[in-house]
ZADO-1210 file (C-alpha; in nm, 4 decimals, padded with zeros to 6 digits):
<atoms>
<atom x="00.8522" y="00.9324" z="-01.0831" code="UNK" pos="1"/>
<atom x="00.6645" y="00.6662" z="-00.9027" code="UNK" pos="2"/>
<atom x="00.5875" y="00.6979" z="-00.5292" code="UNK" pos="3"/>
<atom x="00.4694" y="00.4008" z="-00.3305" code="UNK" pos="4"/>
<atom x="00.3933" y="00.2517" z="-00.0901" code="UNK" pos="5"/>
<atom x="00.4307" y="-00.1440" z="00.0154" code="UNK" pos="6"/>
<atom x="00.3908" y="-00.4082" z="00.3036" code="UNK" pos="7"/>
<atom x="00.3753" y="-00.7635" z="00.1779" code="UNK" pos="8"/>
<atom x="00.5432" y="-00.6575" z="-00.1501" code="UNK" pos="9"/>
<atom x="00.2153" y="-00.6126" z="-00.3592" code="UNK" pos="10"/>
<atom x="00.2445" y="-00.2454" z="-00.4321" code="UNK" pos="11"/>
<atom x="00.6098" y="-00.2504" z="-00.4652" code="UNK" pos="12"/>
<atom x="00.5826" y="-00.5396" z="-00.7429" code="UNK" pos="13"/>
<atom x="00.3273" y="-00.2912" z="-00.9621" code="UNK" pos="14"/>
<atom x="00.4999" y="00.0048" z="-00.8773" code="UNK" pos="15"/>
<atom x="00.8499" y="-00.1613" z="-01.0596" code="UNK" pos="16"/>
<atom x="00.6770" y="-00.3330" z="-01.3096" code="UNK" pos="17"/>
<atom x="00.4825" y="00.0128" z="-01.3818" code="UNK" pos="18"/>
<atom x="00.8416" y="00.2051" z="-01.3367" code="UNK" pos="19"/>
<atom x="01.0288" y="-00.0508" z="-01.5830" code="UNK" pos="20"/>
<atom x="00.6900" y="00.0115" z="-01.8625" code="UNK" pos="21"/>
<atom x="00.7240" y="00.3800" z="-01.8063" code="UNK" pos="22"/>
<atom x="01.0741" y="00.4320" z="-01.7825" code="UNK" pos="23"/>
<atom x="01.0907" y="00.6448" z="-01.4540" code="UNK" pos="24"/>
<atom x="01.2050" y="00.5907" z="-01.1157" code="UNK" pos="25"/>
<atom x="01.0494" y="00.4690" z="-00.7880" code="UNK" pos="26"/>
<atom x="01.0909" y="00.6368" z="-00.4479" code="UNK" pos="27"/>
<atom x="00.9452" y="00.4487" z="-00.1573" code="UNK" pos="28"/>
<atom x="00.7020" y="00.6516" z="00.0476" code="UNK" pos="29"/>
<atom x="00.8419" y="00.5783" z="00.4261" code="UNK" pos="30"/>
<atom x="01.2232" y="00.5818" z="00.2918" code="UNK" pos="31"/>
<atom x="01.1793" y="00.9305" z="00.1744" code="UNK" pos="32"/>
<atom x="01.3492" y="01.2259" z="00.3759" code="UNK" pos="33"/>
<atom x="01.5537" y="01.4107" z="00.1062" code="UNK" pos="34"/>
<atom x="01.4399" y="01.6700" z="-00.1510" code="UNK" pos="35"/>
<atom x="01.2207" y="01.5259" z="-00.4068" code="UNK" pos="36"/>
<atom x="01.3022" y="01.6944" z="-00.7492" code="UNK" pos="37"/>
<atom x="01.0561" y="01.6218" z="-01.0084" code="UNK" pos="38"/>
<atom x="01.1653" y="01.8816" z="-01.2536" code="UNK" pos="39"/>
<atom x="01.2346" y="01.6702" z="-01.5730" code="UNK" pos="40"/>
<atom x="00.9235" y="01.4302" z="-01.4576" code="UNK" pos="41"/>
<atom x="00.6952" y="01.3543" z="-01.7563" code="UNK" pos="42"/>
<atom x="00.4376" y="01.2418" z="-01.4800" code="UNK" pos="43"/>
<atom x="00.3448" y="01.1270" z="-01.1103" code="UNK" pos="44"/>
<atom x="00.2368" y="00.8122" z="-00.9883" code="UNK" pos="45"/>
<atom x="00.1345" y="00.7189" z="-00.6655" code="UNK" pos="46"/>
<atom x="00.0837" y="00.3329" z="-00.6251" code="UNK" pos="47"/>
<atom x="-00.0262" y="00.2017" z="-00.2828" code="UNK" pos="48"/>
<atom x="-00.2748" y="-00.1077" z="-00.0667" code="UNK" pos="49"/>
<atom x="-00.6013" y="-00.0055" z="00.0130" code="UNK" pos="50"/>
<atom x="-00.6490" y="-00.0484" z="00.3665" code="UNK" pos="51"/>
<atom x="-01.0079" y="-00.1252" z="00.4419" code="UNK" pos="52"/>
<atom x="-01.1859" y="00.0250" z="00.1350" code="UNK" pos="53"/>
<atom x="-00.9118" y="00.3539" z="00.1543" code="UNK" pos="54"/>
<atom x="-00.5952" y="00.5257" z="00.0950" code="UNK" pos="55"/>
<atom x="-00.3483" y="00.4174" z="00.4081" code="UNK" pos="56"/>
<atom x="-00.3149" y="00.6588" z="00.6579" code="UNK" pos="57"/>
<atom x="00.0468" y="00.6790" z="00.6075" code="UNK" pos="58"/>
<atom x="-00.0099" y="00.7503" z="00.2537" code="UNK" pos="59"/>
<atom x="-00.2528" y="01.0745" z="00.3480" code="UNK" pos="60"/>
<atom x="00.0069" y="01.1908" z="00.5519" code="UNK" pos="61"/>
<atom x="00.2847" y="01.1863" z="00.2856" code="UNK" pos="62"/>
<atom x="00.0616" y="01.3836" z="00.0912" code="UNK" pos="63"/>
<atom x="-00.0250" y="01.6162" z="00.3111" code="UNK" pos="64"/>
<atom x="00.3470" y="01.6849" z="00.4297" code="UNK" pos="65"/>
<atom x="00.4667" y="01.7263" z="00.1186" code="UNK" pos="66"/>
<atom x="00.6116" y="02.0915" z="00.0509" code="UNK" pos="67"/>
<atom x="00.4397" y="02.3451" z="-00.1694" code="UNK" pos="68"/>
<atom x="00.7050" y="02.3821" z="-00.4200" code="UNK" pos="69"/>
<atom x="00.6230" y="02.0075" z="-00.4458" code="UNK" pos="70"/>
<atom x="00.2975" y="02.0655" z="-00.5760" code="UNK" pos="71"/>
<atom x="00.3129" y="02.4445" z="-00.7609" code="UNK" pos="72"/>
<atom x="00.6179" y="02.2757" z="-00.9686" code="UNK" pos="73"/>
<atom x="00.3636" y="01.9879" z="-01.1063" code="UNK" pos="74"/>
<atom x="00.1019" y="02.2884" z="-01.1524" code="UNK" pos="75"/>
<atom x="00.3503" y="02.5073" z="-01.3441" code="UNK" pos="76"/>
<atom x="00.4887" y="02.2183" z="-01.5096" code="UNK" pos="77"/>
<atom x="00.1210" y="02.0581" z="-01.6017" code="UNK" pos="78"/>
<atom x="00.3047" y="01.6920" z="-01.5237" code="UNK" pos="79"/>
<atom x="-00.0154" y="01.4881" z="-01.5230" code="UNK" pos="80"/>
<atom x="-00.0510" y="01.2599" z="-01.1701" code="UNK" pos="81"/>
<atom x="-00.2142" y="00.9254" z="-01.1675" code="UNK" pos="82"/>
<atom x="-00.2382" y="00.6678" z="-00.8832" code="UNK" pos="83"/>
<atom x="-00.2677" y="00.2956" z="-00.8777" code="UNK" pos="84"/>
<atom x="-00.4867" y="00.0790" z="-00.5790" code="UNK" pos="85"/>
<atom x="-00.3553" y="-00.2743" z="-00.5139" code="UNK" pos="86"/>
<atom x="-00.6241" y="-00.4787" z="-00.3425" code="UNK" pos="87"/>
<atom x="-00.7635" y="-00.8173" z="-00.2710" code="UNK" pos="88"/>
<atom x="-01.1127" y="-00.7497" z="-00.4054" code="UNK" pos="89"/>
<atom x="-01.2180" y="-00.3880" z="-00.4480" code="UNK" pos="90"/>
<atom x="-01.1551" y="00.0085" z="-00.3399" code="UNK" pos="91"/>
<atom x="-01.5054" y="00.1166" z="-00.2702" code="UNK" pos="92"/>
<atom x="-01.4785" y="00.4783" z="-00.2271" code="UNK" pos="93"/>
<atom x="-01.0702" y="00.5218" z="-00.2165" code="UNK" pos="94"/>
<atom x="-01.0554" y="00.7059" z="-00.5684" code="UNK" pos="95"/>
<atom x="-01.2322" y="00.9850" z="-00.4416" code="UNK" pos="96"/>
<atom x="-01.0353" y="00.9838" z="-00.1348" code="UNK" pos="97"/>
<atom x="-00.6778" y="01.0252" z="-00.2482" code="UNK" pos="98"/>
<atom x="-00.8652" y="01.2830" z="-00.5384" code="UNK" pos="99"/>
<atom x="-00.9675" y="01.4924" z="-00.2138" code="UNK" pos="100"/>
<atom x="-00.6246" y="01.4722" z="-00.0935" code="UNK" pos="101"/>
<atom x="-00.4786" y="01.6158" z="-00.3647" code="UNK" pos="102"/>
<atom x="-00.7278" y="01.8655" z="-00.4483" code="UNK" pos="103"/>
<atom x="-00.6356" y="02.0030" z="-00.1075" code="UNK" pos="104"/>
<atom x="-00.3056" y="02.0779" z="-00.2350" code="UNK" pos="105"/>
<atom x="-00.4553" y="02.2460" z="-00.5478" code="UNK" pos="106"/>
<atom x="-00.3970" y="01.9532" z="-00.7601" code="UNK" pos="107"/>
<atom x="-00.6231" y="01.7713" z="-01.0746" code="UNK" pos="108"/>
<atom x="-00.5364" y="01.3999" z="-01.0567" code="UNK" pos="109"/>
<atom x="-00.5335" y="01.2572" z="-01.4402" code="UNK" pos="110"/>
<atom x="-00.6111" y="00.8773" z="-01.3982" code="UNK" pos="111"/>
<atom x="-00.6825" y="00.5955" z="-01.0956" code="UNK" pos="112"/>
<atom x="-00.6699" y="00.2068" z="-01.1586" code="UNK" pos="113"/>
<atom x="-00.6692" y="-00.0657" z="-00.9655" code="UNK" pos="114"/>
<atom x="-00.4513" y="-00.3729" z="-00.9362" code="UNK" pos="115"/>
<atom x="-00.6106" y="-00.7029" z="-00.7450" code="UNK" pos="116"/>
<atom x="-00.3377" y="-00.8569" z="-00.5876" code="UNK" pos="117"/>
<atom x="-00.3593" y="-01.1969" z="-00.3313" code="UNK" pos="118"/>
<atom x="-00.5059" y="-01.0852" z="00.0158" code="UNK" pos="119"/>
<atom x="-00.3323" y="-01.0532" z="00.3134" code="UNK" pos="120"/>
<atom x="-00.5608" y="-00.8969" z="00.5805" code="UNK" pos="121"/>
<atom x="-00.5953" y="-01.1359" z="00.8732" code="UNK" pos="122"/>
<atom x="-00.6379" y="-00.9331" z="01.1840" code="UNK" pos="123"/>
<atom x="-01.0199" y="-00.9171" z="01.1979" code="UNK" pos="124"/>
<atom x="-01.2369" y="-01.2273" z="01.2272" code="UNK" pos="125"/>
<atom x="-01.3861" y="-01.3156" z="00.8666" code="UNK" pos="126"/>
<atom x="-01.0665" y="-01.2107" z="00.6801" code="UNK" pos="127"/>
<atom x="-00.7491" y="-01.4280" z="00.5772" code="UNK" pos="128"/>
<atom x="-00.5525" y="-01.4772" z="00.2787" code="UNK" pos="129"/>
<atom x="-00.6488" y="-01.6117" z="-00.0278" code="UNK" pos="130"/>
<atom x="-00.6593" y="-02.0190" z="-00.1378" code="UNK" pos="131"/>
<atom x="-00.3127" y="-02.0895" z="-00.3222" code="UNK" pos="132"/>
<atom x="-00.5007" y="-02.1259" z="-00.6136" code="UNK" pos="133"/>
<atom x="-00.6607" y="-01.8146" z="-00.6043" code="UNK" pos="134"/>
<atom x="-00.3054" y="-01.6375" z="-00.5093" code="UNK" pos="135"/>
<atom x="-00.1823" y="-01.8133" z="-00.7969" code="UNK" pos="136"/>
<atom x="-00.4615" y="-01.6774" z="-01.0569" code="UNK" pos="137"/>
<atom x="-00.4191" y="-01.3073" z="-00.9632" code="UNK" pos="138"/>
<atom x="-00.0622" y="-01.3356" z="-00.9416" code="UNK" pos="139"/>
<atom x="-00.0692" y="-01.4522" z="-01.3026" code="UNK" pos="140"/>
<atom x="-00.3254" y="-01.2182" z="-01.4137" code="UNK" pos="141"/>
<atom x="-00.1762" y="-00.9071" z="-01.2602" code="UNK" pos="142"/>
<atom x="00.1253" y="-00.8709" z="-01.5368" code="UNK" pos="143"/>
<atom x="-00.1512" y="-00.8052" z="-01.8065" code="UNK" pos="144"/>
<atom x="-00.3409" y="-00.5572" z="-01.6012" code="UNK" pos="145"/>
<atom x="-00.0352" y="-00.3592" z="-01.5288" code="UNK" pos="146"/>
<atom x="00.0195" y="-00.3552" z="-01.8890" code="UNK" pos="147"/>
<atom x="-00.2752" y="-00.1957" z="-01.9321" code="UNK" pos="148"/>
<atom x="-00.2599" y="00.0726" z="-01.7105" code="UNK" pos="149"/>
<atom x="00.0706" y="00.1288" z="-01.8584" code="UNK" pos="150"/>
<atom x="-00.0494" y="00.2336" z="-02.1780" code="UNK" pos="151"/>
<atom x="-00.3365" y="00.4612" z="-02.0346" code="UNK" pos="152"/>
<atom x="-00.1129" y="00.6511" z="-01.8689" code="UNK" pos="153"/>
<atom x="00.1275" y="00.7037" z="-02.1596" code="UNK" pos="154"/>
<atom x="-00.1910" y="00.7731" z="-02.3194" code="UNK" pos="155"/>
<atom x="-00.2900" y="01.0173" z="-02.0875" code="UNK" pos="156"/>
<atom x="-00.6269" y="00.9063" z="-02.0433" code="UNK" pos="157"/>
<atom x="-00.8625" y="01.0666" z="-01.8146" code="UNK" pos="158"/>
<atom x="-01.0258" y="00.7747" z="-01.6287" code="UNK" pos="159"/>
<atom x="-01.0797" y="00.6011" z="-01.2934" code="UNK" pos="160"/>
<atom x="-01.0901" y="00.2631" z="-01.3860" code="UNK" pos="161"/>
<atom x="-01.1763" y="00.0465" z="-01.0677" code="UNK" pos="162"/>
<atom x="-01.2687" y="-00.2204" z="-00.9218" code="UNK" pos="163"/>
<atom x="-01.5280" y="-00.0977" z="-00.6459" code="UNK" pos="164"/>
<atom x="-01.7487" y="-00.3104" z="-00.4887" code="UNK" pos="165"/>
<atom x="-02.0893" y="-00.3224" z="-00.3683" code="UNK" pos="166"/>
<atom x="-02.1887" y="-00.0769" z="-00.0278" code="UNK" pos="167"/>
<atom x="-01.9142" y="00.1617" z="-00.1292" code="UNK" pos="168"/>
<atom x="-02.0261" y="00.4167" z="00.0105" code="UNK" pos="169"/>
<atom x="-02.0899" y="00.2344" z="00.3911" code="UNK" pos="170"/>
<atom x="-01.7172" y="00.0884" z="00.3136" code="UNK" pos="171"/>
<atom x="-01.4920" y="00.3688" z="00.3050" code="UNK" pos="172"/>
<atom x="-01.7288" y="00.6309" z="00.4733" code="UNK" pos="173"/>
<atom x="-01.8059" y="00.4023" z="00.7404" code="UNK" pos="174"/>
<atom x="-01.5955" y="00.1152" z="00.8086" code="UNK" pos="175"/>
<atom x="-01.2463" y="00.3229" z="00.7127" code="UNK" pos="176"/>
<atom x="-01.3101" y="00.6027" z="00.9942" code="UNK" pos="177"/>
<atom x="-01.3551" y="00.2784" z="01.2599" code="UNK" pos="178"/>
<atom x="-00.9883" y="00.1052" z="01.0919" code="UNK" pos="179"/>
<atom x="-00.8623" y="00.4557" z="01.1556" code="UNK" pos="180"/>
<atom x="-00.9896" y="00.4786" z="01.5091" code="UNK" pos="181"/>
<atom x="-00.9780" y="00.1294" z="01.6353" code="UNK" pos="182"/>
<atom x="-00.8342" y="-00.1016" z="01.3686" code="UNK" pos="183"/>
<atom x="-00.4372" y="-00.0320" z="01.4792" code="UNK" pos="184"/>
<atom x="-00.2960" y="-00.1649" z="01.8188" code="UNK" pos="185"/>
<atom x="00.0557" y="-00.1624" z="01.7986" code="UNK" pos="186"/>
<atom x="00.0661" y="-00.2992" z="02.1765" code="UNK" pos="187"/>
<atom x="-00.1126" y="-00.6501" z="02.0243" code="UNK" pos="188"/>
<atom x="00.1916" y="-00.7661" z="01.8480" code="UNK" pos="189"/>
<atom x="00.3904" y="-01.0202" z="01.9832" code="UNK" pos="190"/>
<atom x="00.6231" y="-01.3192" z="01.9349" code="UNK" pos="191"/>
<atom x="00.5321" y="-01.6597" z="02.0505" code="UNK" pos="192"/>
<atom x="00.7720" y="-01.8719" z="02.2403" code="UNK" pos="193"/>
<atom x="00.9056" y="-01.9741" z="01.8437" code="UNK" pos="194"/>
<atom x="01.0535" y="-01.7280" z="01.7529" code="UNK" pos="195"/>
<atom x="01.4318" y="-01.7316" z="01.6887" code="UNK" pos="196"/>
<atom x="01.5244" y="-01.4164" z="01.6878" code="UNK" pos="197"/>
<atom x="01.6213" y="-01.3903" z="01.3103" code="UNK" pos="198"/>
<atom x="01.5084" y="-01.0432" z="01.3065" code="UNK" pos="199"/>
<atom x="01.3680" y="-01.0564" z="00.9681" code="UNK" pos="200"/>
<atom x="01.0161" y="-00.9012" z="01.1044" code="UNK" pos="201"/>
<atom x="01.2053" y="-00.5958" z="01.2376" code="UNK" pos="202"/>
<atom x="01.3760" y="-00.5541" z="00.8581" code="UNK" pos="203"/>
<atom x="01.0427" y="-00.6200" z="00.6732" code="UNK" pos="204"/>
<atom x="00.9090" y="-00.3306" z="00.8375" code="UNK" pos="205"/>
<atom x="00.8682" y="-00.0525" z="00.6160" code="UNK" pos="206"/>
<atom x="00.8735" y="00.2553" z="00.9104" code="UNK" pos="207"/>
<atom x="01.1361" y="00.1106" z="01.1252" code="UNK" pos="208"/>
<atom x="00.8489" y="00.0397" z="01.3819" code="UNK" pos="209"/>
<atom x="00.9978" y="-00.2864" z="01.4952" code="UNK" pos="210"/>
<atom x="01.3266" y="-00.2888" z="01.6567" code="UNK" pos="211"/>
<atom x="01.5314" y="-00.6087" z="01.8009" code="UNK" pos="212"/>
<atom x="01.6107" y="-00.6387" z="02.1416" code="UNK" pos="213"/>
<atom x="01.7783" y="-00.9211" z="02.3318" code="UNK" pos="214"/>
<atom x="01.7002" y="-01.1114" z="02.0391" code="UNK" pos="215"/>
<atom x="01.3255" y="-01.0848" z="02.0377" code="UNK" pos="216"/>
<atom x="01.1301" y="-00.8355" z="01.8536" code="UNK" pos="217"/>
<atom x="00.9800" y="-00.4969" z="01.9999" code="UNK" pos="218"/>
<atom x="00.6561" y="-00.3066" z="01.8758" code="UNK" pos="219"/>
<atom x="00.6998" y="00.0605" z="01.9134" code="UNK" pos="220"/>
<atom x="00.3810" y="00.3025" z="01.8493" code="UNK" pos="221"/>
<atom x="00.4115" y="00.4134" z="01.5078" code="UNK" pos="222"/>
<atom x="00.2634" y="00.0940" z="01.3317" code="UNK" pos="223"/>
<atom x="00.0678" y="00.1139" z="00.9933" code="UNK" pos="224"/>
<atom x="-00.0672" y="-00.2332" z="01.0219" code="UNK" pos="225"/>
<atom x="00.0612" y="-00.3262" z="00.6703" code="UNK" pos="226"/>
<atom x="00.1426" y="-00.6873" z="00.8523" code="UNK" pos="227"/>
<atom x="00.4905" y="-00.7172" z="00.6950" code="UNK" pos="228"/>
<atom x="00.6548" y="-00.8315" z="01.0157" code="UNK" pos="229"/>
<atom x="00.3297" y="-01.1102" z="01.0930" code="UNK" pos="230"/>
<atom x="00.3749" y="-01.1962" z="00.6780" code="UNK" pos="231"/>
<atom x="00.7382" y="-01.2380" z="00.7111" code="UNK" pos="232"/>
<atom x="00.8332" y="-01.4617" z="00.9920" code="UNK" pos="233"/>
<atom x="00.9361" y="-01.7856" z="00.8296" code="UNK" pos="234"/>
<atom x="00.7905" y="-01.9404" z="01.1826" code="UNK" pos="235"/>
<atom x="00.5256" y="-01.8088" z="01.2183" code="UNK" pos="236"/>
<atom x="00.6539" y="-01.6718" z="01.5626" code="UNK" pos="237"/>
<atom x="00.4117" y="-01.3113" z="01.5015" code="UNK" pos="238"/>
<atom x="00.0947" y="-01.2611" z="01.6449" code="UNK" pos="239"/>
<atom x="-00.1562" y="-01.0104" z="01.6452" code="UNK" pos="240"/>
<atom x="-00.3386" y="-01.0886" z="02.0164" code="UNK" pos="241"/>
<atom x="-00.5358" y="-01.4002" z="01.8909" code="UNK" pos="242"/>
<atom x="-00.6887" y="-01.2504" z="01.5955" code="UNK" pos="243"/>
<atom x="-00.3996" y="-01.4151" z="01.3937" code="UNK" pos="244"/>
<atom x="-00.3835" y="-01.7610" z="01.4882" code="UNK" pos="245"/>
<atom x="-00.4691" y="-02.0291" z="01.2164" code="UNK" pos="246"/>
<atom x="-00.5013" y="-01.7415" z="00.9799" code="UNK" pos="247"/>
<atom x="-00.2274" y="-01.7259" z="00.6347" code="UNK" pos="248"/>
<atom x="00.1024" y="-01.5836" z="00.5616" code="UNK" pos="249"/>
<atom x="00.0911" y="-01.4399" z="00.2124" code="UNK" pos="250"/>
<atom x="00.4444" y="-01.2444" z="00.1191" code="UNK" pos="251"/>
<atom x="00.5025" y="-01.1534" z="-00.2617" code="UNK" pos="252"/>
<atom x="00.7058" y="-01.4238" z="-00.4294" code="UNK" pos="253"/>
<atom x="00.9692" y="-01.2693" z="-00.5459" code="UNK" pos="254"/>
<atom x="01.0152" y="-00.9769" z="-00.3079" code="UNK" pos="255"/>
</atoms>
């Protein structure tokens, strides 16, 4: 069983190509409210973005929530858990980060690999998506790399096979606490005088954080700043503030 989490469609490309390799299922991270039963599981696999050089906060708090039947069945059961990082460039320090979250829960985690994928953070000066022809090379290198990974974790190997950057440690243990803090605004989104109320940035949102009303699109508090709904608009009609403006839309192809 895969569990993942996507924005822009990234993660939820790997974690299908991944499920398809491995022959399991996928369960999407905020769409989860039932049961989980992972009883005939031959392994776990968490697949997710890295959100400025760490594991999304969303994701930590799936983990955490999770019950403890949850976790003492993949102890009893030894099912080996592994976890894949999409990401524009690097993970810095993330490995260790989703290993401390499920240590916490009394858990070993097998394997953790990482994916680069096109870019698609925009909201901070510096930062837009990637060239087409950049977009284009990762898109078409990505298939082989999932391969890859495939095969490690059938083979079970023990490994955390990353791509992490230079300043790692400054990255995650430094910048990451300020994106936690100060990096999410929910009350800077907004639609420009373009938008035509199509409503496809409410039902790109993966936590039903953007509803439609009187035919214009409403922020509520519980954003994750994955930037689906900014990504999404086929006018361009989403804004974050004025962080956003002349920056890229970047939405996987074929989601």
């Amino acid at each position: 069983m895969i569990f993942y989490f996507t924005g822009t469609g990234n993660s939820g490309y790997v974690a299908r190509i991944l499920s398809e390799k491995l022959g399991t299922t996928t369960v999407e991270i905020s769409k989860t409210e039932s049961e989980i039963d992972i009883s005939e599981e031959k392994s776990i696999g968490f697949v997710f973005p890295i959100y400025s050089w760490g594991v999304p906060p969303n994701v930590l708090s799936f983990i955490e929530g999770l019950p403890e039947a949850f976790f003492q069945r993949i102890k009893v059961g030894q099912i080996p858990v592994w976890c894949v990082m999409t990401c524009g460039d690097e993970v810095a320090l993330a490995p260790e980060m989703f290993e401390k979250a499920m240590s916490r829960r009394g858990v070993d985690v097998e394997s953790v690999w990482s994916v680069i994928m096109p870019n698609n953070y925009v909201l901070l000066p510096g930062f837009d998506v990637d060239s087409k022809e950049v977009e284009r090379k990762k898109l078409e290198e990505a298939p082989a790399r999932i391969s890859e990974i495939a095969d490690g974790i059938m083979q079970h190997r023990k490994t955390v096979d990353v791509v992490r950057g230079g300043s790692a440690w400054i990255k995650t243990k430094g910048v990451y606490p300020l994106f936690k803090s100060w990096g999410i605004f929910p009350k800077k989104w907004h639609s420009t005088p373009s938008c035509v109320g199509c409503g496809i940035c409410a039902r790109s949102c993966p936590v039903g954080n953007v509803k439609m009303e009187e035919g214009r699109p409403v922020w509520g508090a519980d954003c994750c700043s994955c930037l689906a709904c900014y990504h999404s608009c086929p006018r361009h009609a989403v804004e974050y503030g004025n962080a956003t403006k002349k920056k890229g839309q970047y939405f996987f192809p074929e989601s």
